[in-house]
C-alpha positions, 0 to 999 in steps of 0.5 A: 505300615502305620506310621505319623511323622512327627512335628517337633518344637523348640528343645527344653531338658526332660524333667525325668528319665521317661526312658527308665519309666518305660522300660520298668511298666514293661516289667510291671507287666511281666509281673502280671504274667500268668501261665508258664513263665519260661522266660523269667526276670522277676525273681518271686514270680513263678507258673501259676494257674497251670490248670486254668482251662475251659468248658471242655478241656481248653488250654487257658493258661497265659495272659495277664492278671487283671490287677492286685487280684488274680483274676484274668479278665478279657475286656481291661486286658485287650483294651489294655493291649490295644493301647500298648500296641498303639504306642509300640506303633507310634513311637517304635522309635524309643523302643528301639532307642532304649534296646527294649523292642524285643522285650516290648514284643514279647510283653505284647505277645503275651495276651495276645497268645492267650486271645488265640486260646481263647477264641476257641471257635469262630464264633466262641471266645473265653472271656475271663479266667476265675470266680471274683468272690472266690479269688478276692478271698485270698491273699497269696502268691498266685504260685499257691492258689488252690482256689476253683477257677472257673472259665466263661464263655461267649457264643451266639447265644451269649454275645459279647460284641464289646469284648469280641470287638476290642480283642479283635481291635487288639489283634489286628493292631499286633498283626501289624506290628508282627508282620516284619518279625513274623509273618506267620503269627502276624497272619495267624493274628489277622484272621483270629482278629477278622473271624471276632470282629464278624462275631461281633458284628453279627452277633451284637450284645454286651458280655455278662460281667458277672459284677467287675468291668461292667460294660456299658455299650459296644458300638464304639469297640465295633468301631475300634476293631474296623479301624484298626482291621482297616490300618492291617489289611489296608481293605476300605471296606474296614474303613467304611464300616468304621464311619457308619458305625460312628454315625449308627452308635452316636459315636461324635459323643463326648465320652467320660474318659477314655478307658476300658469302658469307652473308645470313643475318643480313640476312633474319634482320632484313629478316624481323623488321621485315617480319612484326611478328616475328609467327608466328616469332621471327627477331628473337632469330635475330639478336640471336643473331647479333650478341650475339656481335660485341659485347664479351664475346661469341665474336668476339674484339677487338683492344687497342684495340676492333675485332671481329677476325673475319678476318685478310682484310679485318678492316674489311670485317667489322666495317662490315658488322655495323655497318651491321647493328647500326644498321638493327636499333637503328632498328628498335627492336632492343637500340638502345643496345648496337647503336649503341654497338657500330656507332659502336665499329668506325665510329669505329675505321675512321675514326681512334680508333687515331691513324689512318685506314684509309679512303683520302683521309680523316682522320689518316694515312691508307693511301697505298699501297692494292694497287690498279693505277689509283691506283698509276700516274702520270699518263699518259701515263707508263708503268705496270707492276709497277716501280709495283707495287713502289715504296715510294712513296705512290700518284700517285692518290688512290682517295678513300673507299677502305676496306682490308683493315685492321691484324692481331690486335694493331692493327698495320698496314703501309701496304705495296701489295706486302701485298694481304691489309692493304692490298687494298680492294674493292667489298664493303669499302665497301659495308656501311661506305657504309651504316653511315656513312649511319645515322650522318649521320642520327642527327648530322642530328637533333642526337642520337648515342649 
């Protein structure tokens, strides 16, 4: 079982309830779910998408909606799922501790019972559900779609090593977190996630994006997928394969960021903590990484503290390291800096400006997210771009959702009609869920930095 004993320090009190933050990203992804919702706490959701399916007849339904749209994309949702498995395996404890584990296994399960529809093949895999042009044309309650919603697919003449690589990275680490409630799904994960990751080793390619989540390299999912194929099946040849992808793909580079685009600083850590740091130095590849997210290094910072790395989705960004932050300090890694660091832009998030930026949670928090379902009133009134373009607060509340975030200056508009601020999405929350975990944990024990 992977597992870190964790280092604490000295007791201060929390500044904000993480535990209630958590609980409610998990019922953001609810809110996201596709499919036929037969367990139902989101009273405006509904089945939606009951038709989706592929080329030949394949069963599609399930997974995520992507963000604000209803898109099913296969890259941000398994990077998405890896990140929250991670933090399920890290920081079970605060799971459990809130008497949510059982709603975080079936959150977690969701995509991946998707995957397994969609890996239709050894060597084949669906990788996004709908037309961007047509699906951004509509505003609505994904209930009321009637839109096409053609499927896309992988095989070995259209590769896709980026998307193979991180879903597979996805499956095996849920075989691990499954292997003591359910074996059968656990094994059944494990050999969806071997059978991908060796199409996408022999198979090597970037997917076509068809124009949203383009994808700009691969070698650091194919390292992502052996870790963590590694950490299910305790088989070294995973870890091998693992350290000479990292030296075949350059993969000691500082990535941008750590997203959905860049697993750099992932297998720069998850190698860290696999091999002892022993033969090679992957812990000073990531401390490079983060050194520079915290103050005085290269990423600048707003007035009042937020690492501004992008003017799309700042948070995001800024979650995403920070989850980072706290697994390394876990991990024995430079623990005061990256936890001070983690906590800074957590805390933001939540409330350090006068505000929430995490729908349904805290002070002020955004009311108008660009997000179609939350949008609409109560059915069976009608829902369409008038809702759109009201400046009233959405009828719904998508609880726990994270946006996009303030600009460069700390100031934000809670504005629907300004998806660049105001958009949330499943990779938003992902990196954040986790974060906010590790925090639960170290409240848990009494001990905060």
């Amino acid at each position: 079982m992977y597992h870190t004993q964790l280092r604490i320090s000295t007791f201060t009190a929390a500044l904000y309830d993480y535990g209630e933050a958590l609980h409610k990203s998990i019922l953001f992804y609810e809110v996201q779910r596709s499919g036929y919702l037969e367990k139902n706490r989101i009273p405006y959701r509904s089945h939606s998408a009951m038709d989706d399916m592929g080329r030949a007849g394949e069963d599609l339904t399930g997974g995520w909606y992507d963000a604000g749209d209803h898109m099913k994309f296969g890259l941000p949702m398994a990077a998405s799922t890896t990140n929250i498995a991670w933090g399920m395996l890290m920081y079970r404890q605060a799971y459990e501790h809130l008497h949510i584990w059982n709603e975080s296994l079936a959150q977690l399960k969701w995509p991946l019972d998707y995957f397994i529809k969609c890996h239709v093949a050894p060597e084949e895999f669906y990788y996004q559900v709908g037309d961007g042009g047509l699906d951004h044309q509509y505003w609505g309650r994904p209930e009321e779609m009637d839109m096409e919603r053609p499927s896309y697919k992988l095989d070995k003449d259209t590769p896709g090593s980026d998307i193979t690589g991180e879903t597979a990275a996805a499956m095996a680490a849920g075989s691990v977190i499954f292997q003591e409630s359910d074996l059968e799904y656990a094994y059944t994960l494990l050999e969806h996630a071997k059978e991908l990751f060796n199409f996408a080793m022999n198979y090597r390619g970037l997917y076509p994006s068809l124009g949203y989540y383009e994808s700009s390299r691969y070698g650091d999912e194919l390292a992502l997928a052996a870790c963590w194929l590694y950490i299910a099946t305790n088989n070294s040849a995973y870890l091998t394969e693992a350290e000479h992808l990292y030296k075949e793909y350059n993969l000691h580079e500082s990535a941008w960021s750590y997203a959905w685009n860049d697993k750099k600083p992932a297998v720069q850590l998850l190698l860290a903590e696999l091999t002892g740091n022993s033969g090679y130095d992957y812990e000073t590849d990531f401390k490079s990484f983060l050194n520079e997210w915290l103050p005085g290094g290269s990423i600048p910072y707003t007035p009042l503290g937020l690492v501004y790395r992008s003017e799309w989705g700042p948070l995001r960004y800024a979650a995403n390291v920070a989850m980072l932050g706290l697994i390394a300090a876990d991990f024995g890694i430079r623990q005061s800096a990256y936890r001070d660091f983690a906590y800074s832009q957590i805390d933001y998030i939540l409330g350090d400006t006068g505000r929430s930026y995490v729908v349904g949670f805290g002070n002020s928090p955004p009311e108008r997210p660009h997000h179609r379902s939350s949008s609409c009133p109560d059915y069976p009134e009608k829902c369409g771009w008038q809702e759109h373009s009201s400046p009233d607060p959405n009828p719904q509340i998508a609880y726990g959702a994270l946006i996009g975030g303030p600009d460069e200056n700390d100031n934000f508009v809670d504005d629907r009609t300004d998806y660049r601020s105001n958009e949330v999405a499943c990779d938003y929350n992902a990196g954040f869920q986790s974060a906010l975990a590790g925090m639960v944990v170290r409240d848990i024990n009494g001990k905060l930095p």
